[in-house]
N, C-alpha and C positions, 0 to 999 in steps of 0.2 A: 601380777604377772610373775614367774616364775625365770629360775635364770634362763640362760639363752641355750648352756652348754651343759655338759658333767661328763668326766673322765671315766674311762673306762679299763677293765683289763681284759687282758686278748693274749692264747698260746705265743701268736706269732709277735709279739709286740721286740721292737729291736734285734730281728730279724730279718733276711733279705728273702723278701715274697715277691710275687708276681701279681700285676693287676691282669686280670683276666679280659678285662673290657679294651684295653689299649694294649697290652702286652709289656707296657713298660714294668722293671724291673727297680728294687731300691730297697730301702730300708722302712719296715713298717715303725714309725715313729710317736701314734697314738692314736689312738682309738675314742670316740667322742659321742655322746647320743645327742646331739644338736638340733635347735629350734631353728628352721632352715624357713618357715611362714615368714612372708612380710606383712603380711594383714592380724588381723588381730587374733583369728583361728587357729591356733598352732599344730604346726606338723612338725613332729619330732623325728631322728631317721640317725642311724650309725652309719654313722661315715670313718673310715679308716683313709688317715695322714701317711705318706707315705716322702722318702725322701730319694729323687733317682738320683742315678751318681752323678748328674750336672749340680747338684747340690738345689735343684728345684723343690719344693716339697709341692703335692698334688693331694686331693682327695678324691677316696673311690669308696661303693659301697662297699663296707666290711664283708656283704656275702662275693663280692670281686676278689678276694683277697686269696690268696694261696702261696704255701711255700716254694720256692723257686728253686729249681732243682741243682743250677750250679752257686756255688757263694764266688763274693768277688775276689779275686785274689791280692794280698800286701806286693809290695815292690820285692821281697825276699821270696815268691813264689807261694809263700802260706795262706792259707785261709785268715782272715782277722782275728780269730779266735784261739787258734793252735798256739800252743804255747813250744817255747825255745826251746 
């Protein structure tokens, strides 16, 4: 049997996208092509981690996934990434 998981890379990865299937909004925090079968026949399937801002992480299908048009804003009004 082979692993269960393997990592993956993704444009969006550490970015705040949008699941498309729920609406909810977060931090895409990894990308995974995981053995999701409980029987012995495997089904593989990318599923994209995601982290909303209750600090929950969730998975949705990677094709759910899309950039999210506004980013979150720091307590100083800036985007998280704007620098000083």
């Amino acid at each position: 049997m082979s692993e269960r998981y393997e990592y993956m890379s993704h444009r969006l990865l550490r970015r705040w996208v949008r699941d498309v299937a729920s609406g909810v909004e977060g931090e895409l925090m990894a990308v995974v092509n995981e053995n999701v079968s409980d029987t012995a026949a495997e089904r593989w399937m990318e599923l994209a981690y995601i982290r909303a801002a209750s600090g929950r992480e969730f998975s949705t299908a990677v094709a759910n996934v899309e950039p999210a048009a506004d980013q979150p804003r720091t307590a100083t009004g800036r985007p998280p990434d704007a620098k000083p």
